[in-house]
C-alpha positions in Angstrom: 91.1 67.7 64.7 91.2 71.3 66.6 94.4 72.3 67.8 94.4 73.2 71.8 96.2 76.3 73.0 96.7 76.9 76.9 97.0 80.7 77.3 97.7 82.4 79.9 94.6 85.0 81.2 96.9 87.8 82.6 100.2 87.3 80.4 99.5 85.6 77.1 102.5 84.0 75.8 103.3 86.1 72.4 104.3 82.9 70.5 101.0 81.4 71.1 99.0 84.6 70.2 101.4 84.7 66.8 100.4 81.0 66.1 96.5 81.5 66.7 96.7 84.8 64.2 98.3 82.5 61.7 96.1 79.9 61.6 92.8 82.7 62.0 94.8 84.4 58.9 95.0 80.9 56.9 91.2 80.8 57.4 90.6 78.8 60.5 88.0 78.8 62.4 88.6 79.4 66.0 87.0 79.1 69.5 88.4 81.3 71.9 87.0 83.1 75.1 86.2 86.7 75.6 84.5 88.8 78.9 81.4 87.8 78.6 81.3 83.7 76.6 82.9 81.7 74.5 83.1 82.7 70.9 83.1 81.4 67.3 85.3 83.4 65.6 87.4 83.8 61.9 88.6 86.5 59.0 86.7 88.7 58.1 87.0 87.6 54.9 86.3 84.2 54.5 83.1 82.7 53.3 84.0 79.3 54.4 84.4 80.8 58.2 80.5 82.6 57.8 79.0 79.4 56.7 80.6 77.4 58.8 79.5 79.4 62.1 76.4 79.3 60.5 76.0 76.2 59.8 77.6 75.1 63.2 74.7 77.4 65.4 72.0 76.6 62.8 71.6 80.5 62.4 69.6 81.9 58.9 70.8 84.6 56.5 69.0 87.3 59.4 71.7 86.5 62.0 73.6 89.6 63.0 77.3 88.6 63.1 79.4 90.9 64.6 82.9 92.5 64.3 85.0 92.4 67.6 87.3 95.0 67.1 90.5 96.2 69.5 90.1 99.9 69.9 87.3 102.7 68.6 89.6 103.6 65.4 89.5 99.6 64.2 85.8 100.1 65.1 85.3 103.4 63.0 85.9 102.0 59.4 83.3 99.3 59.5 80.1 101.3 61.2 78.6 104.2 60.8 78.3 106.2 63.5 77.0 110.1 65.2 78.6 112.3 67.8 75.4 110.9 70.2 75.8 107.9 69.5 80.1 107.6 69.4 79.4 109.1 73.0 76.9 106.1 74.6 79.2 103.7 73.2 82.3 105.7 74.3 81.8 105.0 78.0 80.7 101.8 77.9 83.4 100.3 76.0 85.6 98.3 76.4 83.1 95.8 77.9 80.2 93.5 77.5 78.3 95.7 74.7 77.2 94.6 71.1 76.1 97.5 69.0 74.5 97.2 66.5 75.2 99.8 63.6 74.6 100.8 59.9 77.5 99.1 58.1 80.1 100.9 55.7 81.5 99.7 52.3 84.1 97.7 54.2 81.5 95.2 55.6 81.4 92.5 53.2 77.5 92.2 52.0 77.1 88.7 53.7 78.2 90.2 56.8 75.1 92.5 57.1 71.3 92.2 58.2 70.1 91.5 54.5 66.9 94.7 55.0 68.6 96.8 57.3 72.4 97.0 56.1 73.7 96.5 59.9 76.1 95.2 61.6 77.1 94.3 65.0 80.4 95.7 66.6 82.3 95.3 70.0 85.4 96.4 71.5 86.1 93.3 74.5 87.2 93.4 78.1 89.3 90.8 77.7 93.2 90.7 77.9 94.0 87.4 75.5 91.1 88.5 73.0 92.9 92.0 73.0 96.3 90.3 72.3 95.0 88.0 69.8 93.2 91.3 68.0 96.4 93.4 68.3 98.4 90.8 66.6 96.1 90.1 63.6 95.6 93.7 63.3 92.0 93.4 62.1 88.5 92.4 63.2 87.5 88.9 64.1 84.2 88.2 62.5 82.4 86.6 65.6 79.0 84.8 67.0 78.5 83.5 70.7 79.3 79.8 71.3 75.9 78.5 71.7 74.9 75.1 70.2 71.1 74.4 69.1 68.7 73.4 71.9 71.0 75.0 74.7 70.6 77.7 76.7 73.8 78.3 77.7 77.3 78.4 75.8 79.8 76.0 77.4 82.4 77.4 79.6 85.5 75.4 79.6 87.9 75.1 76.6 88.3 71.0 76.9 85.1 70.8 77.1 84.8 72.5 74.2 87.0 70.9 71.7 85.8 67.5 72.8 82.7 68.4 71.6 83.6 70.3 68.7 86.9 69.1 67.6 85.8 67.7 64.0 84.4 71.1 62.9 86.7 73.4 64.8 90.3 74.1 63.4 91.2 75.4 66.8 90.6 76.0 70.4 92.2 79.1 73.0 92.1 78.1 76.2 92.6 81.0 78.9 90.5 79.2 82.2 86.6 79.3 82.4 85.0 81.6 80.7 81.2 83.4 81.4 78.3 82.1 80.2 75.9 85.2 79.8 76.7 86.7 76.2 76.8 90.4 75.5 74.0 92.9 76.2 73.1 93.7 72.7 72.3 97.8 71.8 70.3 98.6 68.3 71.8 102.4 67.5 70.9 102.0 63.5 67.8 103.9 64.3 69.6 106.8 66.2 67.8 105.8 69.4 69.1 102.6 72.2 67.3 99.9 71.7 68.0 96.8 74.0 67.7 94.0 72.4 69.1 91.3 74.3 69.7 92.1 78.1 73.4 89.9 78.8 76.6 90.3 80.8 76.4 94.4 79.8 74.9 96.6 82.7 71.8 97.6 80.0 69.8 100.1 82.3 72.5 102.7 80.9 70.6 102.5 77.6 67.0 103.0 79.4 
């Protein structure tokens, strides 16, 4: 059975942010809101986390998960990136952006497009995702709430763990969240290419 935490959207109560890193740090796989949808997210580290997002969305091995960082120096150590290309992603971030990136050593293998050696990064908009990454002091390794055979992610946090409750270990709650996931960016060829148009203004990248 999922846990349930109430958070509030403009002041999250630091306990609550200390107890939702503990459990994310003890493995746990978490659903918690950010500015664009609902997410799946979990340590970087854990294999049990990766297969079980995986296995919850159905995804194969080609799935681009991606690293939602706090800040551009968290972002630095897992992506490789140009002066061009820091720039672009510069001024739109923090936001609605997934960029997508040529991974360093620090990316675990299973993390990265299995061809292409990518990974997808993001710095969020979002003031309990920000608290939540401040206090782990690390990435979560994230994917979009969105089940099979729906087109859009749900948007409310009971809704949620009444749905999901006997696969989730946990649920943050901080009021409706968005259903249109991230725009995503492909740099890893030097050039913008928009791969998914989403909650990101993409005509930037045009």
């Amino acid at each position: 059975m999922a846990k349930y935490f109430d958070v509030h959207p403009d002041n999250p109560q630091p306990r609550t942010i200390g107890q939702i890193a503990a459990l994310v740090r003890a493995d746990a796989l978490i659903a918690y809101p950010t500015d664009s949808c609902y997410a799946l997210g979990c340590r970087l580290g854990t294999r049990d986390g990766v297969d079980r997002i995986r296995s919850i969305r159905h995804l194969d091995h080609r799935h681009h998960f991606t690293l939602v960082c706090q800040d551009f120096a968290q972002l630095g150590r897992f992506v490789r990136i140009d002066n061009d290309v820091f720039r672009a992603i510069k001024a739109s971030t923090p936001g609605s952006y997934t960029f997508i990136l040529p991974a360093t050593r620090e990316v675990p293998r299973i993390l990265q497009h299995p061809k292409k050696k990518t990974v997808g990064v993001r710095i969020p908009d979002h003031v309990v995702t920000q608290a939540l990454l401040a206090e782990l002091g690390e990435p979560l390794l994230s994917s979009t709430l969105l089940l099979p055979d729906e087109e859009e992610p749900m948007t409310q946090g009971w809704e949620i763990k009444d749905r999901l409750d006997h696969v989730l270990d946990a649920v943050v709650d901080s009021g409706e969240c968005g259903t249109e996931p991230t725009t995503v960016i492909d740099f890893s060829g030097g050039e913008a290419e928009i791969v998914r148009r989403g909650a990101g203004d993409a005509t930037r990248f045009e």
